[in-house]
MDAnalysis code that builds the backbone (N, CA, C; Angstrom):
import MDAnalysis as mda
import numpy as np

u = mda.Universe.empty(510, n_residues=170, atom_resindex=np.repeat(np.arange(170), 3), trajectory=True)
u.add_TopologyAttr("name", ["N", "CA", "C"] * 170)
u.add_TopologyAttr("resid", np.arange(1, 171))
u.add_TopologyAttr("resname", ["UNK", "UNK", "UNK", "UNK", "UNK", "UNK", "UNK", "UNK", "UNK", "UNK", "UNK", "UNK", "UNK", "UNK", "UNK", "UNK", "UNK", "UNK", "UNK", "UNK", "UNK", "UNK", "UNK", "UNK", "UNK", "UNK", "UNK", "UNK", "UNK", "UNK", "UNK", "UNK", "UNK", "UNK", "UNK", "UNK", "UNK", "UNK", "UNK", "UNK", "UNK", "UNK", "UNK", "UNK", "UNK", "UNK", "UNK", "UNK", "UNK", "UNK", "UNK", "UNK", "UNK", "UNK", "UNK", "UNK", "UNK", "UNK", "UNK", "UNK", "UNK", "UNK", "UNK", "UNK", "UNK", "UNK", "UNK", "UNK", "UNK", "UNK", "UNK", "UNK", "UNK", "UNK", "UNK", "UNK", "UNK", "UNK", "UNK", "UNK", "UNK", "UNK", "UNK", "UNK", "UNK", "UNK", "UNK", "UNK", "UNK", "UNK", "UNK", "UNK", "UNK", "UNK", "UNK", "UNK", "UNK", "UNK", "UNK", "UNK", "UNK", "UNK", "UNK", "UNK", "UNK", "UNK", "UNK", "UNK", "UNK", "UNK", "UNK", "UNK", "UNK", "UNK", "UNK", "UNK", "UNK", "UNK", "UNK", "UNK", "UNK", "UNK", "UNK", "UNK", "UNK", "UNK", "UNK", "UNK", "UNK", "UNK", "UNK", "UNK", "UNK", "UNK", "UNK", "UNK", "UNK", "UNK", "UNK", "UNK", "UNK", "UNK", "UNK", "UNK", "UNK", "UNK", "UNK", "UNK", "UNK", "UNK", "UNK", "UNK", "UNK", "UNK", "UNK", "UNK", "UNK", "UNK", "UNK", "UNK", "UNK", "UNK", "UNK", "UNK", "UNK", "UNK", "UNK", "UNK", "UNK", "UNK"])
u.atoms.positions = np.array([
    [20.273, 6.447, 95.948],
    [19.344, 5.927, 94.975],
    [17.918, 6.375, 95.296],
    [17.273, 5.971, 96.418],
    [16.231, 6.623, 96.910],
    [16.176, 8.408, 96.646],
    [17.016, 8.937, 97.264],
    [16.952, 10.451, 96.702],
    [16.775, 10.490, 94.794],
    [17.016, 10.011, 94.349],
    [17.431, 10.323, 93.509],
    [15.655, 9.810, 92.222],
    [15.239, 8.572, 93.071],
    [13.963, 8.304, 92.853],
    [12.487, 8.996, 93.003],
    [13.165, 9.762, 94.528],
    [12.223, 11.118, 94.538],
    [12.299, 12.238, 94.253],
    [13.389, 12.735, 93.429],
    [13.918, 13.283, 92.228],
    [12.708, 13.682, 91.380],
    [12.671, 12.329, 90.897],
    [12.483, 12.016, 89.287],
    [11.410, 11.909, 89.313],
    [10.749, 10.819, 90.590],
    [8.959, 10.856, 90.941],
    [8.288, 12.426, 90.773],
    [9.121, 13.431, 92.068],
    [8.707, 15.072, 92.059],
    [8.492, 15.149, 90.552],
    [9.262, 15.197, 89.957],
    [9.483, 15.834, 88.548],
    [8.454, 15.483, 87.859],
    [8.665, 13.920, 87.476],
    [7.170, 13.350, 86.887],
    [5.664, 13.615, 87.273],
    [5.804, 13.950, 88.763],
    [4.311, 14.731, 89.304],
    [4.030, 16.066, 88.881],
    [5.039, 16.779, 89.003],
    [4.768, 18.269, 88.635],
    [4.283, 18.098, 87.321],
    [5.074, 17.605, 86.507],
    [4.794, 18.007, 85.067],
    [3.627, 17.571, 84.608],
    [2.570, 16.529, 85.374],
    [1.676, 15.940, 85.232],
    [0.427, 17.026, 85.273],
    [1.350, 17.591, 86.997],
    [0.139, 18.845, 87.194],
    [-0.084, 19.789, 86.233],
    [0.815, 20.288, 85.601],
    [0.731, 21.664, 84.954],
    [-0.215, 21.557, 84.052],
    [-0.918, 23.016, 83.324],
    [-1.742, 22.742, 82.167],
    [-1.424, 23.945, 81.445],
    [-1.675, 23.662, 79.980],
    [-1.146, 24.328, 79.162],
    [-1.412, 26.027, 79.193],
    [-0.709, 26.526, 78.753],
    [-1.073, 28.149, 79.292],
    [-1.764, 28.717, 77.613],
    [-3.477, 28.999, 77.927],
    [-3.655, 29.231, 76.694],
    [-3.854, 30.889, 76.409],
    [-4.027, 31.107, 75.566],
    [-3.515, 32.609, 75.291],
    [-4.439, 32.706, 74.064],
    [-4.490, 34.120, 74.145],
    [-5.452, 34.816, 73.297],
    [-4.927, 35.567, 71.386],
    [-3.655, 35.529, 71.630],
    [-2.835, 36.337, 70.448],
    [-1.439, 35.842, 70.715],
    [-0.896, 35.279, 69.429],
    [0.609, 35.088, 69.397],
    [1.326, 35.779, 68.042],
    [2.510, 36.359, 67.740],
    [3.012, 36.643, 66.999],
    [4.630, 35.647, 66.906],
    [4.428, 35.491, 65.433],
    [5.835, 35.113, 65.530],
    [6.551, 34.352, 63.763],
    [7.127, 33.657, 63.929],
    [7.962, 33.149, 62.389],
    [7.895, 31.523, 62.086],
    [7.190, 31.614, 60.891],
    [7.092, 30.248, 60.821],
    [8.124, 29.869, 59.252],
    [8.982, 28.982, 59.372],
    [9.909, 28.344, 58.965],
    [10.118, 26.673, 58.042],
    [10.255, 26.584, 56.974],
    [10.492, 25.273, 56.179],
    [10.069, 25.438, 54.834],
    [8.858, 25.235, 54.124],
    [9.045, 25.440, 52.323],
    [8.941, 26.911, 52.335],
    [8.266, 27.491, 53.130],
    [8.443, 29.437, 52.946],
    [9.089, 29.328, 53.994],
    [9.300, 30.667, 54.387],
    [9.247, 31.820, 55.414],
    [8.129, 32.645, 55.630],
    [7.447, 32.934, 56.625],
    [6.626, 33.779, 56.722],
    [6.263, 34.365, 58.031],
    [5.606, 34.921, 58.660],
    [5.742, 35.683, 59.374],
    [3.947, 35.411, 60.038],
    [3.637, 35.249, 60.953],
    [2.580, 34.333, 61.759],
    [2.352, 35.484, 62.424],
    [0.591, 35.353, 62.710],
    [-0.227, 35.914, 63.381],
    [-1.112, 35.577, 63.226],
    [-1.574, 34.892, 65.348],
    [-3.064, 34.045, 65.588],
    [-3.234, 34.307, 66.776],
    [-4.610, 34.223, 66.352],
    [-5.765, 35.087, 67.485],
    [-6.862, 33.720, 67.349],
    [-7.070, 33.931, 69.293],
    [-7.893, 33.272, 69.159],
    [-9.697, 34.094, 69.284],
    [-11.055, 33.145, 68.695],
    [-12.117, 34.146, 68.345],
    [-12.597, 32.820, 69.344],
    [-13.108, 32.064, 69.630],
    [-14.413, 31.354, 70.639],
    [-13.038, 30.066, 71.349],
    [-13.960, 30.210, 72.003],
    [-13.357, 29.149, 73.564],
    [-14.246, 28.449, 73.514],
    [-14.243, 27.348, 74.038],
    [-14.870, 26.127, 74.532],
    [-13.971, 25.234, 75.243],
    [-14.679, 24.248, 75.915],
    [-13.613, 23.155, 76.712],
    [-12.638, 22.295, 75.815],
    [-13.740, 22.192, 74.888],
    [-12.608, 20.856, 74.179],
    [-12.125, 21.172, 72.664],
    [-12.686, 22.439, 72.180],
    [-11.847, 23.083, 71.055],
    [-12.160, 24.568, 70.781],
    [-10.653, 24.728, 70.668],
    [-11.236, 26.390, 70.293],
    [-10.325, 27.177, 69.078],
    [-10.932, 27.858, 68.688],
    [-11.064, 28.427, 67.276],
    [-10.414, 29.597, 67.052],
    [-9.443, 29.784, 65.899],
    [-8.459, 30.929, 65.751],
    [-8.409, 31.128, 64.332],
    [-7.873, 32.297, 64.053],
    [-7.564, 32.837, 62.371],
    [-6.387, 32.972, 62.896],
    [-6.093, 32.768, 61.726],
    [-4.159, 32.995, 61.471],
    [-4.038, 33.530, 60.136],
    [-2.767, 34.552, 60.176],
    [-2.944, 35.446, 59.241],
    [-1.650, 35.164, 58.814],
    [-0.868, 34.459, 57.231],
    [0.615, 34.859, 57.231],
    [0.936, 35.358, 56.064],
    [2.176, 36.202, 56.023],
    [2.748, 36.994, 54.960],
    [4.335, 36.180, 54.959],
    [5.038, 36.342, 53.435],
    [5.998, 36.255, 53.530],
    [6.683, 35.512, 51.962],
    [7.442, 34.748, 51.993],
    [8.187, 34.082, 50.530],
    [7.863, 32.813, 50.686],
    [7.386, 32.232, 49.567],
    [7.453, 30.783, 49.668],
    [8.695, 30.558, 48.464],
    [9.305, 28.866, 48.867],
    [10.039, 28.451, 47.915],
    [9.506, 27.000, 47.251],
    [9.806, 27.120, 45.893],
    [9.152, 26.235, 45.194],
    [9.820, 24.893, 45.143],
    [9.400, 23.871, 45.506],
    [10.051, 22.531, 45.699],
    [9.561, 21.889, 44.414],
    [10.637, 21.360, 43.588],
    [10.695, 20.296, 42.512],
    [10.613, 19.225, 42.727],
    [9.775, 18.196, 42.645],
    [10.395, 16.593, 43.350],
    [10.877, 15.984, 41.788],
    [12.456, 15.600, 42.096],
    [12.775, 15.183, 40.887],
    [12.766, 14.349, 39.791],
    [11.171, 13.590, 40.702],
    [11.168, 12.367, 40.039],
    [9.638, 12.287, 39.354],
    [9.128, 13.570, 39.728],
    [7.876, 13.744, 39.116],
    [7.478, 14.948, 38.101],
    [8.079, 15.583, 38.961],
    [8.311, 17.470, 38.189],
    [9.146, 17.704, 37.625],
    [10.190, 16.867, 36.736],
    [11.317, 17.606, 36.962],
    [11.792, 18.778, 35.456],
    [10.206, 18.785, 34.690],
    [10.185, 19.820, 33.701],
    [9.284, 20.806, 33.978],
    [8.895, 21.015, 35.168],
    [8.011, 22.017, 35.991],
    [8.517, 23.190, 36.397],
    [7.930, 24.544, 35.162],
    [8.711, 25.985, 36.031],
    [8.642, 26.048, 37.262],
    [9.325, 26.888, 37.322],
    [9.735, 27.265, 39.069],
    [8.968, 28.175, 39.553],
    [8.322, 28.368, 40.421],
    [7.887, 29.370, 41.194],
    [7.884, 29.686, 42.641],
    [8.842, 30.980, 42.774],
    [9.268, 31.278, 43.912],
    [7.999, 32.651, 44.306],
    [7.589, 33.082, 45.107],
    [6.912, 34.050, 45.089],
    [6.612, 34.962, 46.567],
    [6.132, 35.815, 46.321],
    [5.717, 36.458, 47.617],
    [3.465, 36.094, 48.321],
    [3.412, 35.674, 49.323],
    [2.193, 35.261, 49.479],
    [1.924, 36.041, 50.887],
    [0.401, 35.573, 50.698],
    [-0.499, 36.146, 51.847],
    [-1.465, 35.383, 51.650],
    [-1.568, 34.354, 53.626],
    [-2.171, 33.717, 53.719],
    [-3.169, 33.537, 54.718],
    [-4.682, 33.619, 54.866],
    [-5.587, 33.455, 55.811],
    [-6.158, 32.055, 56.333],
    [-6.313, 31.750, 57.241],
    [-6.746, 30.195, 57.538],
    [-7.713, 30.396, 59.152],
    [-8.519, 29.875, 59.061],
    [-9.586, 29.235, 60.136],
    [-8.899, 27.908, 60.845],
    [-8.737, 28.016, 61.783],
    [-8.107, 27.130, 62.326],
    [-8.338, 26.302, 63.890],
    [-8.761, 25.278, 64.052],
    [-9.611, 24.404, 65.083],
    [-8.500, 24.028, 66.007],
    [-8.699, 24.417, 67.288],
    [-7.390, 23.817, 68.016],
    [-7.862, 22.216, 68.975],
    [-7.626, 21.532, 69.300],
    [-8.251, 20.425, 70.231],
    [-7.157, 20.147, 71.228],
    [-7.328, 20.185, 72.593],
    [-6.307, 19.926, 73.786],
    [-6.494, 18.190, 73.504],
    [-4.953, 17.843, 73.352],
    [-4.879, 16.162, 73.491],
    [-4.583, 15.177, 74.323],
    [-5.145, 16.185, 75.783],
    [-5.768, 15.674, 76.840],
    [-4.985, 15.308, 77.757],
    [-4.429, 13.979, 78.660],
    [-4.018, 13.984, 79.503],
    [-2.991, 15.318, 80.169],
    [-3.364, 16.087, 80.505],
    [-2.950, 17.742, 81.503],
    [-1.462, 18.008, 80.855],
    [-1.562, 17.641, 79.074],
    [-0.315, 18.327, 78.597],
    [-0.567, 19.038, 78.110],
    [0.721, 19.996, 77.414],
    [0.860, 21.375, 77.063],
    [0.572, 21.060, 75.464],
    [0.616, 19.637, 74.970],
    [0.021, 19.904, 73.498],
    [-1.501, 19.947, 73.005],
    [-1.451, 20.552, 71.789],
    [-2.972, 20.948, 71.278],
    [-2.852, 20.548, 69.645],
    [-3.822, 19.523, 69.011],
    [-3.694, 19.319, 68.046],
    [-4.649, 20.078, 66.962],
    [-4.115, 20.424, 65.782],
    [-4.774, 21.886, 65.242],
    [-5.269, 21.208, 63.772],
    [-6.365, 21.683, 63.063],
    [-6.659, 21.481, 61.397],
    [-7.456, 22.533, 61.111],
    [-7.005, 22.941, 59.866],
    [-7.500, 24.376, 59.554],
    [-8.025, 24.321, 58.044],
    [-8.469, 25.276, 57.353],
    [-8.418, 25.376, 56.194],
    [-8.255, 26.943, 55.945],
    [-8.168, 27.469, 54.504],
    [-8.201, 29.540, 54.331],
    [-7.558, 29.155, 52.515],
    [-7.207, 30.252, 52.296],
    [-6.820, 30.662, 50.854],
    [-5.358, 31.295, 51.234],
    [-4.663, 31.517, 50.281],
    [-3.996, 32.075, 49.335],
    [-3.768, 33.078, 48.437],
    [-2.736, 34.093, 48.280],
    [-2.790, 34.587, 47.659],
    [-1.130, 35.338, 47.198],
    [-0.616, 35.561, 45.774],
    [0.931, 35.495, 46.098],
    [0.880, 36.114, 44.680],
    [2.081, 36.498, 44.770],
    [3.046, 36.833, 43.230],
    [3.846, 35.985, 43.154],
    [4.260, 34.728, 42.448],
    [5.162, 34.560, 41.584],
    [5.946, 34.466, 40.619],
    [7.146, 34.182, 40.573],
    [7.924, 34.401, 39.420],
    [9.355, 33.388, 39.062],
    [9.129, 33.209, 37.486],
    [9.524, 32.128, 37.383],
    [10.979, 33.047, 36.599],
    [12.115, 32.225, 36.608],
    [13.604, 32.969, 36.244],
    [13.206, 33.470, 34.594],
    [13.446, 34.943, 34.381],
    [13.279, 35.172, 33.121],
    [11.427, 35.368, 32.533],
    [10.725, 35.415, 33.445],
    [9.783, 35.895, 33.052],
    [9.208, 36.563, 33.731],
    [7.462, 36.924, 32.771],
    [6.715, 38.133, 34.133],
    [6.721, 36.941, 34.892],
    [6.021, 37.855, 36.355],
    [5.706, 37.550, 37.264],
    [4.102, 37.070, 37.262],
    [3.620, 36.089, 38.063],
    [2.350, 35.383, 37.448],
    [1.450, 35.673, 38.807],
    [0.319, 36.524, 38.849],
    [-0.451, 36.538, 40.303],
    [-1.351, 35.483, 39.953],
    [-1.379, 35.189, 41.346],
    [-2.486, 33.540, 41.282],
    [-2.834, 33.031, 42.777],
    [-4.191, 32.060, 42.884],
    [-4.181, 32.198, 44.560],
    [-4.948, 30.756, 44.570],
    [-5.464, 30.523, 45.634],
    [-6.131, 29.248, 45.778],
    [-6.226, 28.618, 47.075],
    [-6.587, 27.499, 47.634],
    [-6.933, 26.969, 48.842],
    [-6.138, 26.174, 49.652],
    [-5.731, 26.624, 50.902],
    [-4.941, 25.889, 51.719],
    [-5.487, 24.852, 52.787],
    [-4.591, 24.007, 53.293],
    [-5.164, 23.241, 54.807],
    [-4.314, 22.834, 55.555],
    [-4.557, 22.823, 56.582],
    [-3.050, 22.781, 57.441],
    [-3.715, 22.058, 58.674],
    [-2.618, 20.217, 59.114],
    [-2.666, 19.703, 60.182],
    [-1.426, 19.923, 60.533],
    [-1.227, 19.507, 62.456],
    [-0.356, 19.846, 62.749],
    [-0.506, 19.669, 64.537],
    [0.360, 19.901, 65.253],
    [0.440, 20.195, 66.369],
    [1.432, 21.088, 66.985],
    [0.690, 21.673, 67.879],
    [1.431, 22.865, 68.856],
    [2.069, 22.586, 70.148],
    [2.900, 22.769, 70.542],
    [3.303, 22.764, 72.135],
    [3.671, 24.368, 72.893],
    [2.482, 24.544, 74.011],
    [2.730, 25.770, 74.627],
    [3.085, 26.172, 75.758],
    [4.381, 26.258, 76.213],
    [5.241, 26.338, 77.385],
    [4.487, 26.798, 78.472],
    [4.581, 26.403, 79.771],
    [3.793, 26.835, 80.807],
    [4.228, 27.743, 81.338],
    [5.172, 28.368, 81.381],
    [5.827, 29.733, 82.216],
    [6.686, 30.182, 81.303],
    [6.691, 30.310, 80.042],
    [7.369, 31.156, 79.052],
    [6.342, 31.179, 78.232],
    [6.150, 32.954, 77.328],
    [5.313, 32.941, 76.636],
    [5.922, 32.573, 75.272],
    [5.799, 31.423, 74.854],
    [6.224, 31.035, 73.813],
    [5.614, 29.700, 73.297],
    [5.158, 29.655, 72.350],
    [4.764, 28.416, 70.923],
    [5.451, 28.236, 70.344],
    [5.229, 26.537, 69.878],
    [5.919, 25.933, 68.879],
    [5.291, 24.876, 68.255],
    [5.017, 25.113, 66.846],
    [4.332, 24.356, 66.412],
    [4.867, 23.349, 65.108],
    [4.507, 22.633, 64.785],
    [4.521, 21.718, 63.781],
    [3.771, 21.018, 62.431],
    [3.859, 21.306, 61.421],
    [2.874, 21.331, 60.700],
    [2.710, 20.798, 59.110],
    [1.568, 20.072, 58.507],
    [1.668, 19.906, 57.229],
    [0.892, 20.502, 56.386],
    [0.737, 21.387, 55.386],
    [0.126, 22.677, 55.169],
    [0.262, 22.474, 53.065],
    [-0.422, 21.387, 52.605],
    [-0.747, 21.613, 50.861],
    [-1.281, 22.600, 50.622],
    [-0.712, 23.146, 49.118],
    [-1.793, 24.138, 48.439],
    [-2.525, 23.640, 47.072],
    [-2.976, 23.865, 47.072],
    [-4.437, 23.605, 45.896],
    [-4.834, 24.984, 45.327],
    [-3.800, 25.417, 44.229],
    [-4.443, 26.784, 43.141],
    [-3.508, 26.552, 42.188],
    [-4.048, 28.051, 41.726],
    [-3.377, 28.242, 40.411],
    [-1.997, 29.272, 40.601],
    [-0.479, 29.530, 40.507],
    [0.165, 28.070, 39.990],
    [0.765, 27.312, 40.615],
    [0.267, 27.256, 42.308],
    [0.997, 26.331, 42.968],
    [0.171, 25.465, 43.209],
    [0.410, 23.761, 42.929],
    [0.076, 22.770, 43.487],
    [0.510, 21.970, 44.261],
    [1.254, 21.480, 45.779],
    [1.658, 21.290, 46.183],
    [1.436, 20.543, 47.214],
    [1.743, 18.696, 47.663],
    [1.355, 18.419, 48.780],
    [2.607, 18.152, 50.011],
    [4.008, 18.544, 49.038],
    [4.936, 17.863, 49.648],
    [5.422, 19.766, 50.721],
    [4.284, 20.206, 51.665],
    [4.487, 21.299, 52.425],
    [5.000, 21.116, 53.659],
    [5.423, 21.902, 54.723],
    [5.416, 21.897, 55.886],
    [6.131, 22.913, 56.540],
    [6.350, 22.960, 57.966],
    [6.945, 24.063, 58.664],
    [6.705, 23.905, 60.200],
    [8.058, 24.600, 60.265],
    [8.183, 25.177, 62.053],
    [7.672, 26.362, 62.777],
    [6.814, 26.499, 63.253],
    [6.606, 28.190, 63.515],
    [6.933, 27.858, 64.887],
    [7.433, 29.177, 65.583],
    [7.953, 29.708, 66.728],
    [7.158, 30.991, 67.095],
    [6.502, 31.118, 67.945],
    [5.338, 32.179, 67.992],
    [5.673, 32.611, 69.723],
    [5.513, 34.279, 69.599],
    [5.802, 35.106, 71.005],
    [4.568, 34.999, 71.720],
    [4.128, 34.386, 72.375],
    [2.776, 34.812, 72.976],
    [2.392, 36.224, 73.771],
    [1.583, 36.827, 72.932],
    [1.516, 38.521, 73.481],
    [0.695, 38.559, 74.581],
    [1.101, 39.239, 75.169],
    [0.100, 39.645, 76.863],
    [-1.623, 40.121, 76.606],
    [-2.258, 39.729, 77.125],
    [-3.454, 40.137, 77.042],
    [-4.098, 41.334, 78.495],
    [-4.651, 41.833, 78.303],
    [-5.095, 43.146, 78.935],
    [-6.306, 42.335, 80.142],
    [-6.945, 40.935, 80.114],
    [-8.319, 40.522, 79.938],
    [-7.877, 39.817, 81.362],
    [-6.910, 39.329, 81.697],
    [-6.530, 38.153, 82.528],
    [-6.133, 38.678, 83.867],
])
């Protein structure tokens, strides 16, 4: 029992020690009302927040809620999306970082049986990240509305899974 207490104590100490491994550029796939394809860089450091663009491409899918929309064309489309994005460490020496951003939009969609409609507008995205301490890898979590023309949407979100790329600097 004793062994087994200093086990679990070790364990609980280490993990206390560690601190998050922050990184300069991640690539990777973010997952839930689209698909798209993630890329973020970070531009200023500071202690207690620091600041990144994120760049994504890819398909979004159009969610109906059936109890509000439910005579609302469809629009499935292809987008490209830019966002400014604030990271904040949420402190006690863990690996999470809580993020809020804002950027635009921009996409082709198309509804079954007609043209295709280009249209763009303003995004914002809260959320939180967790960044492994000895694997280069992210994972984040997120709620991400759009506000344009023709998507209006608050019921968003997604998984991204991001490679953390090596930096030359370190």
């Amino acid at each position: 029992m004793r062994f087994f207490l200093c086990i679990v104590l070790a364990v609980l100490f280490s993990a206390t020690m560690t601190q998050a491994q922050y990184y300069d550029q991640a690539l990777g796939i973010r997952a839930g009302t689209s698909v798209e394809a993630s890329y973020k860089r970070f531009i200023f450091y500071t202690p207690q927040i620091q600041q990144a663009i994120e760049g994504l491409i890819g398909f979004q899918v159009d969610e109906n809620v059936p109890f509000f929309e439910y005579d609302r064309p469809i629009h499935n489309g292809y987008v490209f999306e830019a966002m400014w994005v604030f990271h904040i460490d949420l402190g006690f020496d863990t690996n999470f970082s809580g993020f809020a951003g804002a950027g635009f939009f921009l996409g082709g969609y198309v509804e079954t049986g007609q043209q295709p409609i280009f249209g763009g507008g303003g995004t914002i995205a809260v959320g939180v990240e967790y960044t492994f301490t000895h694997v280069p890898i992210s994972i984040g979590i997120d709620w991400k509305p759009l506000f344009g023309y023709p998507r209006f949407s608050l019921a968003r979100g997604g998984l991204t899974l991001r490679y953390i790329l090596p930096t030359t600097w370190q």
